[in-house]
C-alpha positions as CSV (number, residue, x, y, z in Angstrom):
1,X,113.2,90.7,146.9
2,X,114.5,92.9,149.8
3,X,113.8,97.1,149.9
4,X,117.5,97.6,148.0
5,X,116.3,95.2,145.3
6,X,113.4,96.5,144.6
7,X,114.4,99.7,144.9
8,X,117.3,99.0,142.0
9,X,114.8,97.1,140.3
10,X,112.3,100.2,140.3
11,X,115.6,102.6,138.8
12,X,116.5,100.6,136.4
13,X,112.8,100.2,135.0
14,X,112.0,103.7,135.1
15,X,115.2,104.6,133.7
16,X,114.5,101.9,130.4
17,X,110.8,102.4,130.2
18,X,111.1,106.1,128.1
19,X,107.2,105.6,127.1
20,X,104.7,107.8,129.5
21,X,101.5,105.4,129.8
22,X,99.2,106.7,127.4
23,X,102.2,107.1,124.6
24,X,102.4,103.1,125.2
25,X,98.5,102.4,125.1
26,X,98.0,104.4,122.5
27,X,100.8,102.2,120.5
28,X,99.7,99.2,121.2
29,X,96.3,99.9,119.6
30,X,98.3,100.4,115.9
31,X,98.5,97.5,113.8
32,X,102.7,98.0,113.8
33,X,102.3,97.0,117.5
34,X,100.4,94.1,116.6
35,X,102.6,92.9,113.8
36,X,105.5,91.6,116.0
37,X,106.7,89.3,118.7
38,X,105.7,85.5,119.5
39,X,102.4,84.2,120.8
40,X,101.8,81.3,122.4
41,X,98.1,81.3,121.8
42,X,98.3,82.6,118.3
43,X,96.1,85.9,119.7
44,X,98.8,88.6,121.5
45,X,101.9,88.2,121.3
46,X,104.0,88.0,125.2
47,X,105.5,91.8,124.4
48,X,102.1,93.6,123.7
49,X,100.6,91.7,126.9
50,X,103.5,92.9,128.7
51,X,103.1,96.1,127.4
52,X,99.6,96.3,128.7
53,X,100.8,95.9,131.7
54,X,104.0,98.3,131.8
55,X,100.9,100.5,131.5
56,X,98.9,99.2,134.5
57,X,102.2,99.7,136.5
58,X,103.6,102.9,135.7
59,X,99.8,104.3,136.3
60,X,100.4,102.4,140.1
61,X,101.7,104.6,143.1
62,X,105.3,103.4,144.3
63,X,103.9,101.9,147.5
64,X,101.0,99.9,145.5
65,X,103.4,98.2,143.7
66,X,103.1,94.4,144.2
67,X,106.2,91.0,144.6
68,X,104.3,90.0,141.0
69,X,104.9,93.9,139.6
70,X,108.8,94.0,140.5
71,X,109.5,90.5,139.2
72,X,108.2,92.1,135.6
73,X,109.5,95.3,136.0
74,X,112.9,93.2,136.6
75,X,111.6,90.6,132.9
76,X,111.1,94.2,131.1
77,X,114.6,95.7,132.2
78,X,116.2,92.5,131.4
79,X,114.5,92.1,127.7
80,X,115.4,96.0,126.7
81,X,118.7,95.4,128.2
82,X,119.2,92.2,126.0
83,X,117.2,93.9,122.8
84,X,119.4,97.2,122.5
85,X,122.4,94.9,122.2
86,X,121.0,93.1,118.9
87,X,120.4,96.7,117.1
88,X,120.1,95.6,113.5
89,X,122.6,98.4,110.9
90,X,120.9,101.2,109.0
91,X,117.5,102.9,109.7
92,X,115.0,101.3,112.7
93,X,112.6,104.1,112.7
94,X,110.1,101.8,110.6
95,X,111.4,98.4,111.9
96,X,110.1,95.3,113.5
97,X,113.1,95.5,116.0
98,X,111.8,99.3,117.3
99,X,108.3,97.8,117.1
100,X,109.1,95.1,119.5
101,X,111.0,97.5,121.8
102,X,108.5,99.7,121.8
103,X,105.8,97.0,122.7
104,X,107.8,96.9,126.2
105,X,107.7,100.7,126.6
106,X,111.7,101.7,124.9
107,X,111.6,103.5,122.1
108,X,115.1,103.5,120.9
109,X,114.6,107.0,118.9
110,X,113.9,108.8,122.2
C-alpha cells in the first residue's frame, strides 16, 4: 500500500469510525456488545475483537501506524460501508444491527 493509499485509507476510516476510543471500550464492556456478531471460537465474536483494536489504533500516532493497522482500518471501512447499506425499517436505536455497527466503532445514531 503506497503513501496515497494509505492516506485514502486513513480518510475514509476516520471519517466512518464516529466512536472516540474510550466511547468504543467502554461499549464493548456492556453485555449488548457482547450479544452480537459470529465467533469462530465460540468466545468473542470477529466484530468486538476488531473493535478492540479500532481502539488500539485510533489511540496510535499517524506515523506509528503499521502495513497490519491500514489493512484493518481498510476491513473496518469496508464492513460499515457494506453494513449501512442493509439498514433494517423502523427504530435501530435498541437493535442487534446498531449493536454490530457499533462493535466496529459506527454508531449509526451519531
Amino acid at each position: 500500500m503506497d503513501n496515497d493509499e494509505q492516506q485514502q485509507v486513513y480518510d475514509a476510516f476516520y471519517d466512518r469510525v464516529n466512536m472516540q476510543p474510550q466511547e468504543l471500550e467502554d461499549w464493548l464492556q456492556t453485555d449488548a456488545s457482547k450479544s452480537v456478531g459470529d465467533s469462530s471460537d465460540g468466545e468473542e465474536s470477529t466484530g468486538h475483537a476488531s473493535g478492540r483494536r479500532i481502539v488500539k489504533i485510533k489511540r496510535k500516532n499517524k506515523s506509528e501506524l503499521t502495513t497490519d493497522d491500514y489493512e484493518h482500518m481498510q476491513k473496518v471501512v469496508n464492513y460499515i460501508k457494506r453494513h449501512l447499506s442493509q439498514r433494517p425499517d423502523g427504530e435501530v436505536k435498541d437493535c442487534p444491527w446498531r449493536y454490530s455497527l457499533m462493535n466496529w466503532g459506527h454508531d449509526p445514531l451519531k
